[in-house]
C-alpha positions as semicolon CSV with decimal commas, in nm:
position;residue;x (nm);y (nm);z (nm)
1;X;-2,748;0,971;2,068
2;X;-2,782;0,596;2,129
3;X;-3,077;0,508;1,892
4;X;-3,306;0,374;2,205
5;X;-3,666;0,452;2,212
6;X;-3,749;0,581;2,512
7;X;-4,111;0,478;2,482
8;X;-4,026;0,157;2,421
9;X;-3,788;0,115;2,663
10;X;-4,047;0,262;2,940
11;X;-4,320;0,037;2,828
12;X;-4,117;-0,282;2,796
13;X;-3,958;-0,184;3,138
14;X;-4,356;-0,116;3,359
15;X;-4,462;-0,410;3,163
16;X;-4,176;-0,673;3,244
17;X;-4,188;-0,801;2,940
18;X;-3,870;-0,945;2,909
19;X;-3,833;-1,075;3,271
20;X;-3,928;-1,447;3,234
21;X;-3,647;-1,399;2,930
22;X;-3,385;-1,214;3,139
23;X;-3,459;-1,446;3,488
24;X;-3,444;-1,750;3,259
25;X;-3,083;-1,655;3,090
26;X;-2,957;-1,559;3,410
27;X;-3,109;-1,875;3,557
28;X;-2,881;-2,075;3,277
29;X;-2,575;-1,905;3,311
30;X;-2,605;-1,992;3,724
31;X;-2,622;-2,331;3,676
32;X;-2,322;-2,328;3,422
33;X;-2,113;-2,155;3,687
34;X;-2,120;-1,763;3,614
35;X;-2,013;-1,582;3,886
36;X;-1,985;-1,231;3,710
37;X;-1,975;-1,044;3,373
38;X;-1,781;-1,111;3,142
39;X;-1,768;-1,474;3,177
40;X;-1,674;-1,683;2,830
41;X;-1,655;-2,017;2,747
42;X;-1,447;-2,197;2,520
43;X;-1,615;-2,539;2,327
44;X;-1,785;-2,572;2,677
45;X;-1,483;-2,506;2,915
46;X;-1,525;-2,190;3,122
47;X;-1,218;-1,949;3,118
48;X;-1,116;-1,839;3,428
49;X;-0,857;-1,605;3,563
50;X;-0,737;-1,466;3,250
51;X;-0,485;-1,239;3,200
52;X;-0,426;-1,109;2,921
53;X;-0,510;-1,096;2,500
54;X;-0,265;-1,366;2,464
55;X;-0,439;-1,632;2,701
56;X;-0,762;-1,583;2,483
57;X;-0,559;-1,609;2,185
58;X;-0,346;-1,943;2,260
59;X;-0,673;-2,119;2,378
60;X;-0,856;-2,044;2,062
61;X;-0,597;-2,127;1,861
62;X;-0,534;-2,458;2,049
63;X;-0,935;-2,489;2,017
64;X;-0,919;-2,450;1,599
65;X;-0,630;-2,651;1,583
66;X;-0,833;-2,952;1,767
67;X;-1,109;-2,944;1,460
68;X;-0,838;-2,865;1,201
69;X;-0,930;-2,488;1,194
């Protein structure tokens, strides 16, 4: 069982609404250069063509290290 109320969700879905929400985020993430899902960003820098864990984990560790984290 998931918890979702499927009256809810049926309503919200024939009603749209969300969809001035959802077009607007999606809107926003175009314009900041997402191309699929997931896409992250690190103190503004997209990350792109990651590997592995340990990519992730160097980059936020170089990112603390800038603000003395």
């Amino acid at each position: 069982m998931t918890g979702l109320l499927l009256n809810q969700y049926d309503t919200c879905m024939s009603t749209n609404k969300y969809l001035a929400k959802v077009k607007a985020d999606k809107d926003a993430g175009a314009d900041l250069g997402v191309r699929s899902t997931p896409t992250l960003f690190l103190n503004g820098e997209q990350l792109e063509n990651a590997p592995e864990y340990g990519y992730f984990r160097v980059r936020i560790e170089e990112a603390l290290a800038e603000v003395g984290g």
